[in-house]
N, C-alpha and C positions, 0 to 999 in steps of 0.2 A: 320350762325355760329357766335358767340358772338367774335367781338375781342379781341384775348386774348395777344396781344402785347403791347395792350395801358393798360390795368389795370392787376393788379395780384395780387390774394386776395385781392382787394379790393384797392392797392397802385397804382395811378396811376403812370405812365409811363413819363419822360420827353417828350416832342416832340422833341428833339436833339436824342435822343434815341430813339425813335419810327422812324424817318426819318433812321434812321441809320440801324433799322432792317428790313426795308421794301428794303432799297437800297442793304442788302444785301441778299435780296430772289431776288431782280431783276439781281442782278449779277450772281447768280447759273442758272438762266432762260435763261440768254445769253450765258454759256456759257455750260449749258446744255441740254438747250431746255423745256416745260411746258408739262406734260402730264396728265396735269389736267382733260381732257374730253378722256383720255384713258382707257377700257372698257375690263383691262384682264381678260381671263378667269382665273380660279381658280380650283384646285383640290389637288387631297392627295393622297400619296405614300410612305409607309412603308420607314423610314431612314435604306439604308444601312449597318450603321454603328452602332448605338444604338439602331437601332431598337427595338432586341430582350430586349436589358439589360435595356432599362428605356422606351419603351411601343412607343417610337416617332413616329410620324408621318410628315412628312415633307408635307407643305404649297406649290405648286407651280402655278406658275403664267406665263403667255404668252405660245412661244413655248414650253416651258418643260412642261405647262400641258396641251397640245395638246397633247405631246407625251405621257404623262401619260395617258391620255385616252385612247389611242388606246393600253397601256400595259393592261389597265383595272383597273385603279384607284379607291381607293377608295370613298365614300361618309364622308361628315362631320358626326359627332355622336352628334345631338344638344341639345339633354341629358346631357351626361357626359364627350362632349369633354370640352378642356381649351384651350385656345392660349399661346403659350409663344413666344412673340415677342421681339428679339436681335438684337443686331451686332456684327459682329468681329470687336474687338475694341482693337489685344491686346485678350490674352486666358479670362480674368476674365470673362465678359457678357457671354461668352458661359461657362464657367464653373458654373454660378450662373442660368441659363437657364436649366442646366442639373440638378442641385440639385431640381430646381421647377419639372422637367418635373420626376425626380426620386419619390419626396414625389407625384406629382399627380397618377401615375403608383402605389404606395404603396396602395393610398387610392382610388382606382378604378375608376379611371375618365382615360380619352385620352388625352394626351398630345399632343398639333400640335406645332411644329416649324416653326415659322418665322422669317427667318433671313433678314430682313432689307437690307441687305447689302451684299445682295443671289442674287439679282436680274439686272441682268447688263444691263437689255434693258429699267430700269425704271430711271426718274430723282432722284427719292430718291434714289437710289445703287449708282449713279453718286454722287450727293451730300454729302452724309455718305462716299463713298471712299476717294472725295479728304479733307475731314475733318480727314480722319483715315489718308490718307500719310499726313499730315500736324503737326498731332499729334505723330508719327510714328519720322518724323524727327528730332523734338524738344525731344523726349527720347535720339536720339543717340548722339545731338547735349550738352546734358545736362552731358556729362560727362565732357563735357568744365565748368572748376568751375566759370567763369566770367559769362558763359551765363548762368549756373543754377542758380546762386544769382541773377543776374540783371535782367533774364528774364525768365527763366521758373518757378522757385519753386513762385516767384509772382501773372504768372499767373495761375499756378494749386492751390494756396492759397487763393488770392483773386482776382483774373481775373475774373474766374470761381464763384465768390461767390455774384456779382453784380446781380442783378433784369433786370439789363440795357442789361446784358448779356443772359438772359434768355427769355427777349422780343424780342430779334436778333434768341434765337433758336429755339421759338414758330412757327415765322415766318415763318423761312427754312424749318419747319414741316411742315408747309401748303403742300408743296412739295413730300412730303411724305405719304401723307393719301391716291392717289390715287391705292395703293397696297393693301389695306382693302376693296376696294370698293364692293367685289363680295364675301368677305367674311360672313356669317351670323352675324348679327348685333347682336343677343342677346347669341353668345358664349362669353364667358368671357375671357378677355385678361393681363396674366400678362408681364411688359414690364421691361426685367432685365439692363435695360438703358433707358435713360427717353426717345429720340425721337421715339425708338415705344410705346412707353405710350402717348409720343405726337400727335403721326400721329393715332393714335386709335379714342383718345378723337376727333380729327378733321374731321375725318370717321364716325363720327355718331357711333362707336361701345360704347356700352348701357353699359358695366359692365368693367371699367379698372382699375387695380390696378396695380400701379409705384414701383417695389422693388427696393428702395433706396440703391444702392452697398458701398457707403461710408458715415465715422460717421463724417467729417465735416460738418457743414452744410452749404450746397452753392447753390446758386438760380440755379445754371447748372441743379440741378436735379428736379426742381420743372413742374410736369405736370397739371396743373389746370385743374381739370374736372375729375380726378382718382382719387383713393386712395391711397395716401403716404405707405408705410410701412419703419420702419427703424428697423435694428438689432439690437441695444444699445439704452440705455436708457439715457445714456449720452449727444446723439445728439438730443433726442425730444423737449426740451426747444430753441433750435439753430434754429430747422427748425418751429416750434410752432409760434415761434415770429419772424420769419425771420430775424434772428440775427446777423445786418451787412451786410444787403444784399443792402442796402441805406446809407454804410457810417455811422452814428454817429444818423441817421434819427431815429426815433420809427416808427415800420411799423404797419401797421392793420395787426394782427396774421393771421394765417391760421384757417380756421372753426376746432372744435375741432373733427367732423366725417371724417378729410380730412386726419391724419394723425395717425398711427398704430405701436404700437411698438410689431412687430414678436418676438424677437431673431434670431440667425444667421442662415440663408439660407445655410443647409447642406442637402445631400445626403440621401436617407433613406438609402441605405447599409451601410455606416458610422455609422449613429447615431445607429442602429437597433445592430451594431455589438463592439458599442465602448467600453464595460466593457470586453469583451473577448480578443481585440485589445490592450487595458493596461495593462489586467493582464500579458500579453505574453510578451507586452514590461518590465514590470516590472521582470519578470521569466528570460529572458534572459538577464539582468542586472545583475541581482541576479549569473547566472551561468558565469558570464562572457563570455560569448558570442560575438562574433563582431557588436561591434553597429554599425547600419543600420543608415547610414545617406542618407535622396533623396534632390538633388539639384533637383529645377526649373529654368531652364534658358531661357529666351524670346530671341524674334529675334534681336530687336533692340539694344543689345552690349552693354549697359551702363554698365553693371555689368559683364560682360565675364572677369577680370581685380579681382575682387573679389574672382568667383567661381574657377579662375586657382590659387590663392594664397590658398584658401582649400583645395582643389585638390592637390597640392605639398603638404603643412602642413599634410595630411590624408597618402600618399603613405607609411611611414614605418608603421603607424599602420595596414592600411590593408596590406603588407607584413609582418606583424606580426600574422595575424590574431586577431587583436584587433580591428576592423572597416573593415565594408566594404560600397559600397558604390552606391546607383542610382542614375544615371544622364541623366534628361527627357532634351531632344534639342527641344523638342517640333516638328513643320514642319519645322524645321530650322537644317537642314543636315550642312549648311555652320559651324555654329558654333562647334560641335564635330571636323569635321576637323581642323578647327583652334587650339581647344584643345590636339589635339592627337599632331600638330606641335609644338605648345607651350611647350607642356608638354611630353617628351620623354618617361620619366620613366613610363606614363602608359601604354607602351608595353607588354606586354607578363602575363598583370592582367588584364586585358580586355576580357568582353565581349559582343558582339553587339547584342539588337534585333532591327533589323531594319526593318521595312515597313513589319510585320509580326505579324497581329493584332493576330490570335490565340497563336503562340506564347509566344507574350506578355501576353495574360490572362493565358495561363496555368503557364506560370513563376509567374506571382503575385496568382493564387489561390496555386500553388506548396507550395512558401514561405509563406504559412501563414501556415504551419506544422512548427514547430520546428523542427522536425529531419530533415529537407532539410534544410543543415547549407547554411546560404548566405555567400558566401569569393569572394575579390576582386571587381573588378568598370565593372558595367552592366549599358552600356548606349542603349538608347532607342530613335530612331527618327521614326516618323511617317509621311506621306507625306498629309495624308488626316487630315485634323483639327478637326475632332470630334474622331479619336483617339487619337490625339497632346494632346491634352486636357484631354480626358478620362482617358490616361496610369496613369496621378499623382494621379488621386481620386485611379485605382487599387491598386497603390505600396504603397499609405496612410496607408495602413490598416497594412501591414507589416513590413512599417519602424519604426525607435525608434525615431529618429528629422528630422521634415519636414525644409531643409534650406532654405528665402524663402524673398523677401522683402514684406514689411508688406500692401499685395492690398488685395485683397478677401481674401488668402490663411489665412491671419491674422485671420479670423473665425472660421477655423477649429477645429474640437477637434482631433488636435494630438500635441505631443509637439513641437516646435518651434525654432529655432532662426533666430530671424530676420536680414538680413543684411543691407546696405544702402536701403533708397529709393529712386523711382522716381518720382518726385515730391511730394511736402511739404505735400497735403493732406495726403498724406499715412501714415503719422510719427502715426495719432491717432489709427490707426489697434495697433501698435506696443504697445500706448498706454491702448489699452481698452485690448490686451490680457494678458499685463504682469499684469493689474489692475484681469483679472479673472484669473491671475495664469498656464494660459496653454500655455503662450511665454515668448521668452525673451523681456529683452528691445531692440530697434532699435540698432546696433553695427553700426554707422556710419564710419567707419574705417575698413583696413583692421587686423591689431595688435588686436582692440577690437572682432571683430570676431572670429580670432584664438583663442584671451584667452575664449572666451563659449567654442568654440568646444573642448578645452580641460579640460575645466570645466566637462562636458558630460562626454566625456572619462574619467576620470579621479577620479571622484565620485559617488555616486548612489543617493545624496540627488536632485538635480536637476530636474533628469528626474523624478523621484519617487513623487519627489511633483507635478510634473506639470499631470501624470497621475492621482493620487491624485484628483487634483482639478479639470479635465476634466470627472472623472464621479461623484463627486459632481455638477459640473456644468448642467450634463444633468437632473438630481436629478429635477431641476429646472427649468428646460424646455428653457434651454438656446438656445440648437441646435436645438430647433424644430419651427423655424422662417419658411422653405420651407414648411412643413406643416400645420403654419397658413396663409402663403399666401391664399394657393391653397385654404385651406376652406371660409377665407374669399373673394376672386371671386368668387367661386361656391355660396357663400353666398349672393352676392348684386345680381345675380341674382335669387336665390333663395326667395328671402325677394323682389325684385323688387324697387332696391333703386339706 
């Protein structure tokens, strides 16, 4: 296997930096042991969870697919499956994982899930986890303004954006590839976070293509030996020429077959339904109706301070019936309780679907009738992660502004406002969606937040534009980036490139 720590497209590597990434795959080795010459078994098992609704098939590995075997698991389909390999990193990676594994299910192929960071008996699940609690911390710790200036929004802007950084992550991937080992080498694999794009390429797997989750360009996400793809056209020059990835250096570009500009990785039930989805937002603007506002709220509490100033600001409207309101806790039960403490007054307008996955889908297919009027605040916690995640793509379809800071969700075609982000990169979601017209700008503040949401309420020109320009937008094949994923992996192997 070509070392891919010392050179990258072609720029080599310091040796201060190359020592430095090598020292730190020998520290995950010590302190989580090498299972490089380990020889899991491998099999496949209908996902519980999404199975039926985006086609998945879950990836298993050691004792659980021993135990699969003896349920009677199934065989790979080395036709028309694809891989889609993740992490939980935080909902996005599995929510852009779902929109591949959606468009593959649309266009007849088998979607397999690999979650990276599924596997608790491997060095790579050990290594991804304590990079996920590491990352995890520095979110909750970023609500400190001295640490999010001095230290974190630096390095989610340019920590993350060095070559020096990316030679460190190549490396730790080496750790990683022995999870593919028994996988079929000539399925095609797309990776909605680069280290299983990395651990692919290092597996010997024949066809990978890297879906780029963010329009910064930063060497974090660079997998040598895949194919690039990015949503915006904004970001292809940045990641083309590896723009600031060396400091002030001119790099040797990326080859120009290395890198693919999709559009944004959305759902096919989304995009397939989004003119039907505006007009209804646009119809119940029109009749006055309660706008449908859905909060997303993550575990890590940077923003819980945020969505409880909404949340109060919102309460007489929806006791007006003027606003009502969803609010996904995602697998995070804690924070609702927090909310109901905090926040008194959403007594007796509440109502819970909790850990009740049909439930939940009959309520979001219900509300997407207009005569089933929505009134009042429907929170939603789910304990299993692939529903945590799934409920917001459901209640998408039926809200009128998804509230949201600007990470993946910033892709969406529904309308928008953006609140604070968490960390610096995310500010350009905010940016590329107010530039397509279907968000607001980033409200870094709490005061600037309220004055949208009563902007919304308050007028019809807003929302009306921004639907507007979300079915113009798909006019143009903006949301259909999940669909040229998937064709282009089935394609490099198809073509045998």
């Amino acid at each position: 296997m070509e070392e891919k720590s010392k050179v990258i497209f072609g720029n080599p590597i310091p040796e201060k930096d190359y020592r430095n990434a090598v020292r730190s795959k020998k520290k995950y080795i010590r302190k989580f042991g090498d299972d490089s010459e380990a020889d899991y078994e491998v099999s496949i098992r209908k996902n519980p969870y999404i199975g039926d609704a985006l086609g998945v098939q879950d990836v298993l590995l050691g004792e659980d697919s021993v135990t699969a075997e003896a349920e009677g698991a199934q065989e790979f389909d080395r036709k028309k499956g694809i891989i889609v390999g993740n992490i939980r990193m935080g909902f996005g990676h599995y929510r852009i994982s779902m929109a591949m594994a959606s468009a593959a299910k649309s266009m007849g192929y088998t979607p397999y899930w690999m979650d990276l960071n599924g596997y608790p008996q491997t060095t790579c699940t050990k290594v991804i986890s304590a990079q996920n609690d590491l990352y995890s911390l520095g979110s909750r710790m970023s609500k400190n303004p001295v640490f999010n200036r001095l230290v974190w929004e630096p390095m989610n802007y340019e920590g993350f954006r060095a070559l020096s950084y990316n030679a460190s992550d190549q490396k730790n991937a080496e750790l990683m590839a022995p999870v593919y080992r028994n996988v079929p080498k000539e399925i095609p694999v797309i990776g909605t976070h680069v280290w299983p794009a990395q651990a692919a390429v290092h597996a010997g797997m024949q066809y990978v293509v890297n879906a780029i989750p963010d329009n910064w360009p930063m060497a974090l996400h660079l997998a040598e030996g895949s194919v690039h793809t990015i949503q915006c056209h904004n970001s292809y020059m940045g990641y083309r020429i590896l723009n600031g990835m060396n400091k002030d250096k001119v790099n040797k570009p990326m080859e120009a077959d290395s890198l693919v500009y999709t559009g944004h990785y959305i759902d096919h039930e989304l995009v397939s339904n989004l003119e039907s989805d505006c007009e209804a937002r646009m119809k119940r603007k029109a009749e006055k109706k309660p706008m449908r506002f859905l909060l997303t709220i993550g575990g890590a509490g940077a923003q819980k301070e945020i969505f409880a100033a909404i949340i109060r600001h919102l309460i007489p409207y929806i006791r007006r019936k003027e606003a009502a309101l969803y609010v996904n806790v995602g697998d995070y039960r804690n924070v609702w309780e927090e909310l109901l403490a905090e926040i008194p007054q959403m007594k007796g307008i509440t109502r819970e679907h909790f850990n009740d996955w049909e439930n939940t889908k009959a309520f979001a297919e219900a509300v997407l009738d207009d005569s089933n009027k929505v009134i009042g605040i429907h929170g939603f916690w789910h304990e299993n992660i692939f529903e945590a995640v799934y409920c917001t793509n459901l209640l998408m379809r039926s809200c009128d502004v998804l509230v949201t800071k600007p990470s993946e969700l910033a892709f969406y075609p529904v309308p928008k406002l953006f609140i604070k982000r968490v960390g610096k990169h995310e500010m350009w979601g905010a940016i590329h969606s107010a530039e397509m017209g279907d968000g607001t700008l980033e409200c870094r503040d709490i005061p600037h937040t309220i004055q949208m949401i009563d902007l919304f309420l308050n007028e019809d020109l807003i929302l009306n534009d921004m639907c507007r320009n979300i079915m113009t937008n798909k006019s143009i094949g903006l949301y259909d980036g999940a669909y040229k994923v998937v064709e282009l992996a089935m394609g490099l192997r198809r073509n045998n490139k």
